[in-house]
C-alpha positions in Angstrom: -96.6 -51.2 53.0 -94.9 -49.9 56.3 -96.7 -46.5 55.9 -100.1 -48.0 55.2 -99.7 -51.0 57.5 -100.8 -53.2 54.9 -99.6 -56.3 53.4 -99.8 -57.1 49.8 -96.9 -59.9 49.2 -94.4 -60.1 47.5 -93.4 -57.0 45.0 -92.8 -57.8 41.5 -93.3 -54.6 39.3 -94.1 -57.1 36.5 -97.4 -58.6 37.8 -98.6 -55.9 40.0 -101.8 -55.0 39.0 -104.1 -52.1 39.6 -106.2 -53.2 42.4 -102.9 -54.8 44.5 -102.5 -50.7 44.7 -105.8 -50.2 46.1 -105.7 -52.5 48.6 -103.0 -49.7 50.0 -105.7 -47.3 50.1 -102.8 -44.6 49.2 -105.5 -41.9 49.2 -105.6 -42.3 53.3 -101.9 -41.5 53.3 -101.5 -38.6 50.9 -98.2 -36.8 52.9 -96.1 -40.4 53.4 -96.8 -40.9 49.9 -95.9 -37.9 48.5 -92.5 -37.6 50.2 -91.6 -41.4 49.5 -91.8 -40.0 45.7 -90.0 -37.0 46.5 -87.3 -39.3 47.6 -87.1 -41.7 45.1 -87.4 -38.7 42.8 -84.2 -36.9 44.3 -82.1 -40.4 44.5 -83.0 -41.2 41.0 -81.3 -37.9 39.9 -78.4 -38.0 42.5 -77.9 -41.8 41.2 -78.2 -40.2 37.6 -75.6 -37.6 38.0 -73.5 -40.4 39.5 -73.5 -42.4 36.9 -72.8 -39.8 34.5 -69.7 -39.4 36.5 -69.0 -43.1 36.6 -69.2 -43.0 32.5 -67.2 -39.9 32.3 -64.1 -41.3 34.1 -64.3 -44.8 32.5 -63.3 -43.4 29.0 -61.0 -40.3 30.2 -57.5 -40.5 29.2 -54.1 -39.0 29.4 -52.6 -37.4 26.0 -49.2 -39.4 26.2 -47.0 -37.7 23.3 -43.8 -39.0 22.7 -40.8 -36.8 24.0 -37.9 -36.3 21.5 -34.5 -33.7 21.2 -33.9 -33.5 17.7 -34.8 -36.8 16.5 -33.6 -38.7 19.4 -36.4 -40.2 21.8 -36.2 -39.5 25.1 -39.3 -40.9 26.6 -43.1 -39.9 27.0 -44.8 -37.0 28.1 -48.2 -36.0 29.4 -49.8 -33.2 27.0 -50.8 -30.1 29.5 -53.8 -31.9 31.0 -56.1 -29.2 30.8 -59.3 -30.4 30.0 -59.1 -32.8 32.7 -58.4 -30.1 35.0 -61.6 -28.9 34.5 -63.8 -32.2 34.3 -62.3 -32.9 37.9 -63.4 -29.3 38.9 -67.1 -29.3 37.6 -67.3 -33.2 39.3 -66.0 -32.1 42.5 -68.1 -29.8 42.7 -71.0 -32.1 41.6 -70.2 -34.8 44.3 -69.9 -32.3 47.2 -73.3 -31.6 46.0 -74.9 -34.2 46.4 -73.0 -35.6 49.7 -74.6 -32.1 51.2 -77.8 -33.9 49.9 -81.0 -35.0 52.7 -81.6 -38.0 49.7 -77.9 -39.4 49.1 -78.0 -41.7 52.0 -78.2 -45.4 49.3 -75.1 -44.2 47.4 -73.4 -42.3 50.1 -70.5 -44.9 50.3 -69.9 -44.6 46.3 -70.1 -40.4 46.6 -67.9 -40.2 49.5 -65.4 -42.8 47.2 -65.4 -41.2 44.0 -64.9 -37.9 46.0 -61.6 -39.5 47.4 -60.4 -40.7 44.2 -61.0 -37.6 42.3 -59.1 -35.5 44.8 -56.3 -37.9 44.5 -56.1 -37.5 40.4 -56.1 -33.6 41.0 -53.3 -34.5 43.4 -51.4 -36.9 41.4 -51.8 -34.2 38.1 -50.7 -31.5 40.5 -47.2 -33.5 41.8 -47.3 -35.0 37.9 -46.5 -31.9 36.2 -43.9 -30.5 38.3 -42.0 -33.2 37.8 -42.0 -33.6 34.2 -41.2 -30.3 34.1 -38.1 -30.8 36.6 -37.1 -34.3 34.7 -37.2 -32.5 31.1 -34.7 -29.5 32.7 -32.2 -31.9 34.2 -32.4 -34.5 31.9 -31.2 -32.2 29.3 -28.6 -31.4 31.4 -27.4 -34.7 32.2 -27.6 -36.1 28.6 -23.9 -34.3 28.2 -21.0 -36.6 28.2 -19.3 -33.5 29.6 -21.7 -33.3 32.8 -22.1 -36.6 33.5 -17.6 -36.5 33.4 -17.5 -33.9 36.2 -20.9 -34.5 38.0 -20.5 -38.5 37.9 -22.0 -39.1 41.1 -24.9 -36.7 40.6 -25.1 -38.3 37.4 -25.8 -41.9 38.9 -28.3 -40.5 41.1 -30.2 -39.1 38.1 -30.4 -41.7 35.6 -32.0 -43.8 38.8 -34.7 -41.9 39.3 -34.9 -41.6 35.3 -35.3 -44.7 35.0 -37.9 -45.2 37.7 -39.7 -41.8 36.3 -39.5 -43.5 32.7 -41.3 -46.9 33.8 -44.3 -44.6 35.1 -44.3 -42.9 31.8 -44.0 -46.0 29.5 -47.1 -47.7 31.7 -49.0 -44.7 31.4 -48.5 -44.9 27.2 -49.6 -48.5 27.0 -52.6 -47.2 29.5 -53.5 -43.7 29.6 -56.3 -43.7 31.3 -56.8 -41.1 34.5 -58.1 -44.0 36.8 -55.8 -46.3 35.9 -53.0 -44.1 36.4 -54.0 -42.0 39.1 -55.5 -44.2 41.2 -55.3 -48.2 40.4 -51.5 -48.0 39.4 -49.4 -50.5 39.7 -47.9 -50.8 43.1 -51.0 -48.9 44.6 -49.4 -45.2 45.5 -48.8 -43.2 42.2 -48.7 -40.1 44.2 -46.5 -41.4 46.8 -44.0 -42.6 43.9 -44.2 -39.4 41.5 -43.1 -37.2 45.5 -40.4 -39.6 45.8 -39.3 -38.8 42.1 -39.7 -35.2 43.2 -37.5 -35.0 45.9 -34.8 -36.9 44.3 -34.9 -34.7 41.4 -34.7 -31.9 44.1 -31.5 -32.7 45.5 -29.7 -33.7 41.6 -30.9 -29.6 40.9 -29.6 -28.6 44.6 -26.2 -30.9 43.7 -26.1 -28.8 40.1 -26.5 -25.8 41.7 -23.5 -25.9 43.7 -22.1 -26.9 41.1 -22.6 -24.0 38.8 -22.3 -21.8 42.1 -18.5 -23.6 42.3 -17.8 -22.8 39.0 -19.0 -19.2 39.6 -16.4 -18.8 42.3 -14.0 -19.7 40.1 -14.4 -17.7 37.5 -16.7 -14.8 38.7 -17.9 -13.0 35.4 -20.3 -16.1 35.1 -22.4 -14.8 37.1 -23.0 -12.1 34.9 -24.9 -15.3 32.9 -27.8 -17.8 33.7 -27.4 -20.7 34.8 -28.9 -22.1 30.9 -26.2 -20.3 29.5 -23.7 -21.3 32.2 -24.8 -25.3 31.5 -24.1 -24.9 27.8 -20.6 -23.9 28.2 -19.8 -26.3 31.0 -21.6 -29.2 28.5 -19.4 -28.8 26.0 -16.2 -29.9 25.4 -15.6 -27.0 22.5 -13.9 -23.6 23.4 -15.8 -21.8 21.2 -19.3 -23.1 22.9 -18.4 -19.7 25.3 -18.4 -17.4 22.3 -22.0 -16.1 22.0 -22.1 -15.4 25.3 -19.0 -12.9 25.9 -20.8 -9.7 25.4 -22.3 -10.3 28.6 -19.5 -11.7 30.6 -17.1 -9.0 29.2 -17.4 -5.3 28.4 -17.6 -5.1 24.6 -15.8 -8.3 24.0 -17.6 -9.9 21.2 -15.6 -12.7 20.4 -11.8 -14.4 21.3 -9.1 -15.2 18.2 -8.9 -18.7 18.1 -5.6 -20.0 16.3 -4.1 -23.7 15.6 -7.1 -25.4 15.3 -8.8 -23.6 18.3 -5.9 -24.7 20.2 -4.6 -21.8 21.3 -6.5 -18.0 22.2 -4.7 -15.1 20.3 -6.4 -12.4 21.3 -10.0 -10.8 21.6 -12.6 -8.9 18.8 -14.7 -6.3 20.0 -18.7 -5.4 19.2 -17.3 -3.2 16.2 -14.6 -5.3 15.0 -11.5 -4.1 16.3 -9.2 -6.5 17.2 -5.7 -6.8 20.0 -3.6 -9.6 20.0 -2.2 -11.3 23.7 1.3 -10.4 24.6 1.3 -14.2 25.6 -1.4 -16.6 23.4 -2.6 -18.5 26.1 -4.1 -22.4 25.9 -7.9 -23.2 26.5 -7.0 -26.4 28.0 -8.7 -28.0 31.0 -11.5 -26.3 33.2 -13.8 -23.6 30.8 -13.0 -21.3 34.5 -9.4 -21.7 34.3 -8.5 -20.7 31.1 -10.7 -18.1 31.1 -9.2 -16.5 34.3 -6.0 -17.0 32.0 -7.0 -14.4 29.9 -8.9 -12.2 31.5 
């Protein structure tokens, strides 16, 4: 009616009939007409592809898998969110599409806001996974009686952002899905929470290391070791937790001569089975570094 100048009343695509559209005389304004349907045309797809998106993210969800040692449960974990990965990718893509498009302008404010949120999920994700995998490696570690004795103030430290890391988990198993997570989580800033959780993770490793680097000092040939190997000796309260891993701290030094109910060290076994015995038998009693200097 504004191209043609006419006015036929009210528009109710119910009871229009044939000859309201001739009173239009459309055939006077072939160009405005055709490019009003090319329009409607082009927004009908871009609100199609939209809506595809809309249905796609209503239904996605996390694979939240229980997260057990032995048979012990430790909490929840997020399954590697591939798939996800790549349904953000494809609608990224999508939506940058059609904001570059002449005929988004009447859902331009819904593009431009499932753009934002979808970039924030491949955000969250992104900071997501690196710190499950740093809260699986140190809470490993800190699960030893033995570490949490001689780290205790690490140790406290940890289990508080555990504990905050595990309520995120926990809501994310009763919920799972990518929206509600990523974006309309309780508290309003997933992402902001999981880099908090990040950085305090960070400085309980940085804490460990110089721990183990301590420890190193102390006794030297660990660093012929990795740190793994390093944590499962200092986590155990046994003597014989360092056996399987002399070969590499000592030249052809298989395994130490435990005697009196691994109370005292007798001597040393090489790779082939030859044995000496200590002039002195010496104790393994307090730090895994000291007595080991002992009898080195």
């Amino acid at each position: 009616m504004d191209e043609t100048g006419k006015d036929i009343g009210e528009i109710n695509f119910k009871t229009m009939t044939l000859s309201k559209v001739f009173e239009l005389e459309l055939q006077n304004f072939e160009d405005q007409v055709n490019a009003i349907c090319q329009e409607a045309k082009e927004e009908a797809k871009n609100e199609e592809n939209l809506a595809k998106i809309e249905s796609a993210w209503k239904v996605q969800n996390f694979e939240i898998l229980p997260y057990k040692k032995g048979t012990e449960l430790k909490g929840h974990a997020i399954k590697s969110p591939d798939e996800i990965r790549q349904l953000l990718e494809d609608n990224i893509l999508i939506l940058q599409s059609l904001n570059a498009s002449k005929y988004v302008r009447a859902i331009k404010g819904k593009v431009a806001q499932w753009e934002k949120d979808l970039n924030t999920i491949n955000d969250v994700i992104d900071v997501w996974m690196i710190v499950q995998r740093k809260w699986m490696y140190l809470e490993s570690i800190f699960a030893s009686d033995d570490i949490r004795m001689q780290l205790p103030e690490e140790a406290k430290k940890f289990m508080k952002t555990d504990a905050a890391y595990k309520k995120i988990m926990e809501g994310a198993f009763k919920n799972p899905n990518v929206i509600q997570c990523c974006v309309k989580a309780e508290g309003g800033n997933r992402l902001g929470e999981l880099k908090n959780i990040s950085t305090e993770l960070d400085k309980c490793q940085k804490s460990l290391t110089n721990y183990l680097e301590s420890k190193k000092m102390s006794f030297p040939r660990f660093y012929f070791i990795s740190d793994d190997d390093l944590l499962l000796i200092l986590g155990s309260s046994d003597p014989r937790a360092i056996s399987p891993h002399l070969l590499k701290l000592f030249d052809n030094c298989k395994d130490i001569i435990f005697g009196k109910g691994d109370k005292q060290v007798l001597g040393m076994i090489s790779d082939e089975g030859e044995k000496y015995d200590f002039e002195t038998p010496q104790k393994p009693e307090g730090a895994v570094e000291d007595w080991m200097n002992r009898i080195d």
